[in-house]
Each structure stands twice: as structure tokens, then as C-alpha cells.
N, C-alpha and C positions, 0 to 999 in steps of 0.2 A: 252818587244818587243813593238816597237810602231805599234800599228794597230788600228784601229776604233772599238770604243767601242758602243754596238749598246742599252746596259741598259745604264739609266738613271748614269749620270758623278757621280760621289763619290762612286756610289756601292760597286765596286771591291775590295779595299783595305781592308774594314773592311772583307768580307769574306777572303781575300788571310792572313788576321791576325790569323781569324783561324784557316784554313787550315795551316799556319806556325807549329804549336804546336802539330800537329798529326804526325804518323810517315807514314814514305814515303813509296809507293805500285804503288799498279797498278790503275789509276785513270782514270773516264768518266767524260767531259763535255758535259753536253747536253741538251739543245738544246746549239751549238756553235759558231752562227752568226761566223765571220770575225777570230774569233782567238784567242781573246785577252785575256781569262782566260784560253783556253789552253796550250798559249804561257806560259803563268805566272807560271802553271802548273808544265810546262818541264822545268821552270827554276829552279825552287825549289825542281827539282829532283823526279819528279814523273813520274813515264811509264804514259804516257797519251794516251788515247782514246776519241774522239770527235764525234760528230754526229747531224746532223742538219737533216730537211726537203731540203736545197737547197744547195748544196755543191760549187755551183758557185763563192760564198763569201766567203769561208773559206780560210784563204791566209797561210795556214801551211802546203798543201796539202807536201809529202815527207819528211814534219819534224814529223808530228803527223797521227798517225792511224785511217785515219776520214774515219765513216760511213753514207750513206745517210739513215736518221731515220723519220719512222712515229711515233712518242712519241704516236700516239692511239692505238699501234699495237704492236705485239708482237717482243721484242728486240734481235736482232743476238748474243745475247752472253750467255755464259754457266753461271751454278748457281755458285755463289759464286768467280764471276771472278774481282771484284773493292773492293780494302779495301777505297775508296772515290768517291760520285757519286755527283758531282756537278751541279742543274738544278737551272740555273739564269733566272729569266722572264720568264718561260713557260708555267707550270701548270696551271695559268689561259687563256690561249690559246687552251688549249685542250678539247676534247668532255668528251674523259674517263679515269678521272684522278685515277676513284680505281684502276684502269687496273695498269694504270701507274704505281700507287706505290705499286702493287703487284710485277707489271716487276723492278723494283728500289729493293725490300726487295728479290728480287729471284737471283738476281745478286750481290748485295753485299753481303762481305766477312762477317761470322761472328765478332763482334768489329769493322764489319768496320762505316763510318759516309757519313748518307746522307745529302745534305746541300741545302735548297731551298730557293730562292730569291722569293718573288710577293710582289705584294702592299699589304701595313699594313690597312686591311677592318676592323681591330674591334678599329681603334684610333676613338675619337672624332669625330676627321671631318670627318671622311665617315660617321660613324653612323647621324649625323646630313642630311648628303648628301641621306640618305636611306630615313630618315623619311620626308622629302622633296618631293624628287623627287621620291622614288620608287627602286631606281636604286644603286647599290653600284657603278658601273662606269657610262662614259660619254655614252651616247646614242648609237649604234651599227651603222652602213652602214649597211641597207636593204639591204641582198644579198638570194633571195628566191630559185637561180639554181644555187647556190654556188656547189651542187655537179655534175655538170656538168664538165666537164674537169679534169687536173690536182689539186689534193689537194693543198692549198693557207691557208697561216696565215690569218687569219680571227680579230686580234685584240682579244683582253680581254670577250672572249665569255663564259666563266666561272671563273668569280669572286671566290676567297675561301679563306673565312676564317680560322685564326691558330686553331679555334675550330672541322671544320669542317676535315683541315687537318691535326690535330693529332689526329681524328678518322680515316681518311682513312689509318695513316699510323701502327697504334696500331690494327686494323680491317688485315693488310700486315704482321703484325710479329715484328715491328719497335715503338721504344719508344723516344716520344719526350723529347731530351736533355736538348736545352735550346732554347729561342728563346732571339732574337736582335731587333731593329728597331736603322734605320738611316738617313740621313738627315731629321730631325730634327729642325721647326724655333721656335725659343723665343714663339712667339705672338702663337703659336699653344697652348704651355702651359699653356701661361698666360690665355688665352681667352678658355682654357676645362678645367682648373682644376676645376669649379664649377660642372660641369656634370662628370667631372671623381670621383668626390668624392661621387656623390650619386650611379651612378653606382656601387664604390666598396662597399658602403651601403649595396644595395641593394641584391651584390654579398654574402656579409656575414651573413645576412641570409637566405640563401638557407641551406636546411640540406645537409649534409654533402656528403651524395651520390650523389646530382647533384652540386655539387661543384665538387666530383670529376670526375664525363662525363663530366661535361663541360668545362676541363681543368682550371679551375678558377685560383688556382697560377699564373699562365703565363697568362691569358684570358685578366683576370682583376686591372692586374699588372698595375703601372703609366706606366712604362716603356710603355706596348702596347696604355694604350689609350691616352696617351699627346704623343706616339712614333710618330717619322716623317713616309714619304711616304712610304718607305720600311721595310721587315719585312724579318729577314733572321734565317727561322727555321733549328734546328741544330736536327735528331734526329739519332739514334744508333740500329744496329743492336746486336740483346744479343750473348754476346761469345759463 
């Protein structure tokens, strides 16, 4: 479906690859800006359900079963009702992301597959970006009576790490799959493989117990720290 894609261009596909290779059910996009992976969704045969903060944008209203959703709040739907829950760009938008992925592991099926998009925080250049500036993103909009009025996206107001979020999501019931990263430039590897290799140095000898808190296979993988801007964790709820 052609509609305006509101994550960053190249995203979609490598997730709609994986998604490919699951079997088809009853599936949530959410957060759903304009449509465009819900659409993709219904094309490939999946009962879809959608649900944003502002339903105004969402251009499938009649084709797709869209809810208007506070992702900080508790979710309208029954336990165990998505064998696929799809959240592209949000999590780090949100205030209370354990919540979230308790509401995410309450709602999927058992074997079903949660699948999240955010920026790739533990590659090289963020980490450089941290020790710099302080800041895993760009500087925030001062907004001090934000809670005044209607709730408002507020931009990348909580940064999270795949460290941090394969504990919230093993902390929910949910076990990290696998994880991705994608676009991807040359000169980002060329110019971290010297820091990604003491990293992983560093990583191996830790004993063995906090290698495994701290998700180290995947943490400390090349894949994550030379990975590009994105970062698309795959994890599983148990049969």
C-alpha cells in the first residue's frame, strides 16, 4: 500500500522479511502512525489490529481495526489475544516502558513473536556520542507543562538500550530471540572496528554470570557495535 512511511526509509522491509517466515494470526501494530506496516500486515495475510496515540493519520480507518492507544497505559485487549505484536519507533517515546512490555507479554499468544524497532544505543557511535556529550540522543525541547493539555509525543524521551531491553522483556515473561541492525554505512565500520574490538576484549573477560545479565552474545556482538542506526529486536514468548 503506498502511504507515508513515518520511521526512518529502509526500515520496513527487513522487519516485513521477518515477519514473512512466521505463521499468520491475529497481529498488533503499534504505535501505527499513517498505516504503512499495517497495510503490509493485511497484505500478507494477517488479521491486523493498529493503534496509535492520534488516529487522525491513520489512512486504513475501515480496512484495519484501529484503536486510539496510550502505549503508557493499560492496553484494551484480552490476555493472549496477538500471535504477532509489532512496535516500530516507540519504546523510546514512552515514560513506562516495563509497563509496556508487561502489556506486550500479557497479550501475546503463547509462541507468539514480539518485534521492536528503536535506535541501535549500544553501536560505536552512540557510545562515543555518550561519552562526549552525556546524552545517548540529540538534546530534548524544554517542554516543563508538557502535562498540561492533551498527551503529545514528546520525541525520544527515553533512550533504551537492547541490554536494558532484554531485561525488561525477560523481567515481562519474554525471551530475547534475536536481535538485527540496519542501515548500516562502510565508514561506521571502518572507523569502530578499533573500539569494537576492545570492547569485545573487554566483554570476555567479564565472568561468566555477568556476561550472561548482560546479555553479552548479542550486546557485544560486531553485528550491534559496527550495526547501523537501527536496531530490530526479535523476542518470543514460551509455548
Amino acid at each position: 500500500m503506498d502511504l507515508p512511511q513515518t520511521s526512518r526509509k529502509g526500515t520496513l522491509a527487513p522487519v516485513l522479511q521477518i515477519v514473512d517466515a512466521l505463521p499468520r494470526g491475529r497481529a498488533l501494530d503499534a504505535p501505527s502512525g499513517p498505516g504503512a506496516f499495517a497495510g503490509a500486515l493485511l497484505e500478507m495475510g494477517f488479521d491486523v489490529s493498529a493503534g496509535d496515540l492520534d488516529g487522525e493519520a491513520f489512512a486504513l480507518h475501515g480496512k484495519v481495526d484501529f484503536h486510539q492507544l496510550d502505549l503508557d497505559a493499560t492496553l484494551p485487549f484480552g490476555d493472549d489475544d496477538f500471535a504477532l505484536i509489532h512496535c516500530g519507533d516507540g519504546i523510546e517515546h514512552l515514560e513506562n516502558q516495563f509497563h509496556l512490555m508487561r502489556e506486550f507479554a500479557r497479550i501475546l499468544s503463547p509462541g507468539g513473536t514480539l518485534i521492536i524497532t528503536t535506535p541501535n544505543y549500544l553501536s560505536v557511535r552512540r557510545r562515543l556520542r555518550f561519552l562526549f556529550s552525556g546524552a545517548l540522543e540529540s538534546p530534548l525541547e524544554r517542554r516543563p507543562n508538557y502535562a498540561e493539555g492533551p498527551k503529545i509525543d514528546r520525541g525520544h524521551i527515553n533512550p533504551v538500550t537492547l541490554t536494558r531491553m532484554a531485561y525488561m522483556a525477560e523481567n515481562a515473561g519474554l525471551q530475547l530471540d534475536d536481535a538485527h541492525v540496519i542501515l548500516r554505512k562502510t565508514r561506521q565500520v571502518v572507523l569502530g572496528m578499533p573500539l569494537a574490538l576492545w570492547i569485545r576484549s573487554v566483554s570476555a573477560l567479564r565472568p561468566a554470570e555477568d556476561k550472561h545479565r548482560l546479555f553479552v552474545p548479542h550486546t557485544s556482538s560486531f553485528r550491534i557495535l559496527l550495526g547501523g542506526r537501527k536496531l530490530i529486536a526479535v523476542f518470543k514468548k514460551p509455548a
